[in-house]
VOPAGU-2260 file (C-alpha; in pm, 1 decimal, decimal comma):
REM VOPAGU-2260
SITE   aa  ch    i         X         Y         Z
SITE  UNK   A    0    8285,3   -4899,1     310,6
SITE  UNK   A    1    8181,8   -4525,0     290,0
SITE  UNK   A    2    7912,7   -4607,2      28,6
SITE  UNK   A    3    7781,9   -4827,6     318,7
SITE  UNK   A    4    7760,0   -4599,8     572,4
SITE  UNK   A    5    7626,8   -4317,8     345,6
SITE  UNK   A    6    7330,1   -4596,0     254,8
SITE  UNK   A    7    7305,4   -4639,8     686,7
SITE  UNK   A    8    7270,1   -4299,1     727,1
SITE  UNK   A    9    7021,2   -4195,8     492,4
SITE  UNK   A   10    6806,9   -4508,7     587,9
SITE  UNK   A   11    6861,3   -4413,5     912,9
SITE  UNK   A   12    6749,2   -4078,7     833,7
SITE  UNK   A   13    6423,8   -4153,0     639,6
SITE  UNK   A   14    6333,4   -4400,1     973,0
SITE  UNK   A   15    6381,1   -4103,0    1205,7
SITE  UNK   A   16    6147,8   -3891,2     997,5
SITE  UNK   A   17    5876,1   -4160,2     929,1
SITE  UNK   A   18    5854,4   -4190,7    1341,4
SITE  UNK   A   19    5873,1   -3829,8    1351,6
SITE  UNK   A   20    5570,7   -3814,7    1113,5
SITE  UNK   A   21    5351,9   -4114,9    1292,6
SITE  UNK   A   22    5420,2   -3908,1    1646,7
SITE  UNK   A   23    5311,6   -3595,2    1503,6
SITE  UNK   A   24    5009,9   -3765,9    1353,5
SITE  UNK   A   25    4953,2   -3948,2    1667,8
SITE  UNK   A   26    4943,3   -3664,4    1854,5
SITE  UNK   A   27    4740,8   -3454,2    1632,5
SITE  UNK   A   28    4450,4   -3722,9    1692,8
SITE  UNK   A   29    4484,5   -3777,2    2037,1
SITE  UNK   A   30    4548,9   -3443,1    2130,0
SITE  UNK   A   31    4389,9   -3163,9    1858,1
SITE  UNK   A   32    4132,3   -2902,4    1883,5
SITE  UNK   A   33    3855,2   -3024,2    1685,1
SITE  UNK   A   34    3551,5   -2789,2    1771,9
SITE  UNK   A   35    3199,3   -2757,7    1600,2
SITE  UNK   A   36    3292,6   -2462,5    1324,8
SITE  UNK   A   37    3091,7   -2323,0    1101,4
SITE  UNK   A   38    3151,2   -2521,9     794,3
SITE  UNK   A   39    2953,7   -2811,6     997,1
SITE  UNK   A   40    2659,5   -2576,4    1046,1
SITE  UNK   A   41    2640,1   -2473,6     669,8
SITE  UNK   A   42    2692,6   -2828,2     559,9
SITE  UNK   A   43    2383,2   -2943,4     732,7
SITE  UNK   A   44    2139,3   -2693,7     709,6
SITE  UNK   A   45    2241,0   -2556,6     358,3
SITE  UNK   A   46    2283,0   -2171,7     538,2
SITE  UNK   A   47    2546,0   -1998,3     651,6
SITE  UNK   A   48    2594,4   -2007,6    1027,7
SITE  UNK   A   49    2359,9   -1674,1    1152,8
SITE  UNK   A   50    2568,4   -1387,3    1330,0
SITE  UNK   A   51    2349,1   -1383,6    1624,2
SITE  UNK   A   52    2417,5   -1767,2    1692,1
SITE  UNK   A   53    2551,7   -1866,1    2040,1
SITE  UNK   A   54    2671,0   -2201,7    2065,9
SITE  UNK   A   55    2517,5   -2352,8    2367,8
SITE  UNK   A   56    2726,1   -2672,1    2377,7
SITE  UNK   A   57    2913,0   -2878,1    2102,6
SITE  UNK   A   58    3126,5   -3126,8    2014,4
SITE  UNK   A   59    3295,2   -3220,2    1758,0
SITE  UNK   A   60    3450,3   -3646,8    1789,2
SITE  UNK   A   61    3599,9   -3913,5    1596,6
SITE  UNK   A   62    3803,0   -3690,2    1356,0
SITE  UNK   A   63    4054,3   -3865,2    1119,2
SITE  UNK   A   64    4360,8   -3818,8     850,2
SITE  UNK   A   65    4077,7   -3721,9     554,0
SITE  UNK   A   66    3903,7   -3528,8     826,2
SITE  UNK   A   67    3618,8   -3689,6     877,8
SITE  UNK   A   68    3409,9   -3672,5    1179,5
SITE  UNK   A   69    3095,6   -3644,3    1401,5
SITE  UNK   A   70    2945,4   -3296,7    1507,3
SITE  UNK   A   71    2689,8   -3202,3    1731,0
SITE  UNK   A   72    2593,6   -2876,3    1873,5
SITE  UNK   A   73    2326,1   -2653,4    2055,7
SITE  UNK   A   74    2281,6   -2339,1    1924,5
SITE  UNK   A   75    2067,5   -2053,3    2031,5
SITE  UNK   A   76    1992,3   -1780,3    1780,0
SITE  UNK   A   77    1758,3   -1488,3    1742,0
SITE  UNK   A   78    1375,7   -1501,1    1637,2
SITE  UNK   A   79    1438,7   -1335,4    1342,9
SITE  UNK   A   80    1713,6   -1630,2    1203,3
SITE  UNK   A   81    1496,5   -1897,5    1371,4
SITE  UNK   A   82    1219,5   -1813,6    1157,0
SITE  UNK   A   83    1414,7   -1786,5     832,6
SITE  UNK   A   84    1515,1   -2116,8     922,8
SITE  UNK   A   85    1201,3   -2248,2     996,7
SITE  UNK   A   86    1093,7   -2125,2     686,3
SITE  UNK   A   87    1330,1   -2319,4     467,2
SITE  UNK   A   88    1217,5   -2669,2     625,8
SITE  UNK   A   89     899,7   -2874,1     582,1
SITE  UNK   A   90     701,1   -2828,9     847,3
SITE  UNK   A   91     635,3   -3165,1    1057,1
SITE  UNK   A   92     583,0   -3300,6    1415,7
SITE  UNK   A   93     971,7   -3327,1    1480,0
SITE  UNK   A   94     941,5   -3743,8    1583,1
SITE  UNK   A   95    1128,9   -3837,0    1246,9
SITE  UNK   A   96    1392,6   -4046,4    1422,5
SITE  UNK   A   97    1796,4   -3918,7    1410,5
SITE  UNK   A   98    1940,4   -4161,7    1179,3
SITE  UNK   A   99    2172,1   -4402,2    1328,7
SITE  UNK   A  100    2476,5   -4277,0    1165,5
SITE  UNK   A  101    2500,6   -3968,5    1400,2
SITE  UNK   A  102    2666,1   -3993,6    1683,3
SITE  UNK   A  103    2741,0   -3798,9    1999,1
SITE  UNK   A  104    2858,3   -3796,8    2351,8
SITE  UNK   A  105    2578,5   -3921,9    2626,9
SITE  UNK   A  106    2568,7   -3599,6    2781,5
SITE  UNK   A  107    2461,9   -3435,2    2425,0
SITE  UNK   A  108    2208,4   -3692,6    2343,4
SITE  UNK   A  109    2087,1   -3629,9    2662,3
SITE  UNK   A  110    2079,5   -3268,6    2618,2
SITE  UNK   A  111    1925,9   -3304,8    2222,6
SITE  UNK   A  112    1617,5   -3529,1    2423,0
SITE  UNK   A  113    1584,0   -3266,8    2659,3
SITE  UNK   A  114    1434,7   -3059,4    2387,9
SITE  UNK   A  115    1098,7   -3091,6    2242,4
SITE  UNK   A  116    1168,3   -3085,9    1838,5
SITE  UNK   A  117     924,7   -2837,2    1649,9
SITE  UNK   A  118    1082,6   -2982,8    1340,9
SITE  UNK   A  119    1366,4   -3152,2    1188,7
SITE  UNK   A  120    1525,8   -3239,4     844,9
SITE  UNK   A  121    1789,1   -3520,6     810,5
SITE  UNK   A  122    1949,0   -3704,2     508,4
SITE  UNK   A  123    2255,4   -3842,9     401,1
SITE  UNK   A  124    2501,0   -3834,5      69,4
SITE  UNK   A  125    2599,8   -4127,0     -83,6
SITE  UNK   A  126    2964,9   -4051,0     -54,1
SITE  UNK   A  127    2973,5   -4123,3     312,1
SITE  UNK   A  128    2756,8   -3810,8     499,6
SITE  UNK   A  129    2483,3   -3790,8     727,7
SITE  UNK   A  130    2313,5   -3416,3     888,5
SITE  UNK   A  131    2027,2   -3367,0    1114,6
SITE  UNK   A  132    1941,0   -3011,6    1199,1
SITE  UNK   A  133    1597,6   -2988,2    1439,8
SITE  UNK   A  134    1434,2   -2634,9    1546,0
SITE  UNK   A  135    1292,2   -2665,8    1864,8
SITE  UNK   A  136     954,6   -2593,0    1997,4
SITE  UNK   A  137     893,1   -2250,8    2162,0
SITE  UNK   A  138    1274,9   -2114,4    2182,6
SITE  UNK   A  139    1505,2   -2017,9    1908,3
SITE  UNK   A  140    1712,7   -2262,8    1907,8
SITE  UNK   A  141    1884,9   -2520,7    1631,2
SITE  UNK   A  142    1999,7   -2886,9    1721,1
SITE  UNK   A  143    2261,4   -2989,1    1491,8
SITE  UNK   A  144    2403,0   -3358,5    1379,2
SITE  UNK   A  145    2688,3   -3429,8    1154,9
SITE  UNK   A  146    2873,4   -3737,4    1056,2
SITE  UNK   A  147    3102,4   -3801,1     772,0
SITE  UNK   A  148    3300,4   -4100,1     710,1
């Protein structure tokens, strides 16, 4: 009879922890800080994130356990990085379409159209990526879009 309850016991306290863990995952999702950070920015655009950048708006959606997500941001940055930048991309007339892979909130895609695109450079990897990064015409600023699933 004690060898049964012992067995009760520690099944019952392997259940309790499996919930625990589930909740705490659970909650993580629903609840987490996920913010654009700088890794996104360098994973796009191949560059470190400039020190003069000011993030103008961002998200950052959809995260999950292998932390994969989407990532969008505005950022403003000085003349000097937006033409360092500008001169690591091919120059073009910016209406290469975002790739359907990347995602973000209405209000961001509404703010991303609100800008006229002096160029942009997109691609994907085959191991489940997709980045968009867009300088805009006339102010420094840098659109970015990242998915990874």
């Amino acid at each position: 009879m004690k060898k049964l309850a012992k067995f009760i016991l520690i099944a019952l306290c392997l259940l309790i922890g499996i919930v625990l863990l589930l909740l705490a995952v659970l909650f993580w999702q629903v609840q987490g800080e996920h913010e654009f950070s700088a890794g996104d920015f360098e994973r796009v655009t191949g560059q470190q994130l400039p020190t003069s950048a000011k993030i103008i708006a961002a998200e950052s959606l959809d995260w999950d356990l292998h932390g994969d997500h989407d990532a969008c941001a505005v950022i403003e940055i000085s003349m000097e990085d937006f033409q360092q930048l500008q001169q690591l991309m091919d120059p073009n007339d910016g209406s290469e379409p975002v790739p359907a892979g990347l995602t973000c909130s209405d209000n961001m895609n509404a703010l991303f159209a609100s800008y006229k695109v002096l160029a942009a450079e997109y691609g994907s990897a085959e191991g489940g990526e997709a980045r968009y990064w867009a300088l805009v015409d006339g102010k420094p600023i840098v659109l970015v879009k990242y998915a990874s699933w």
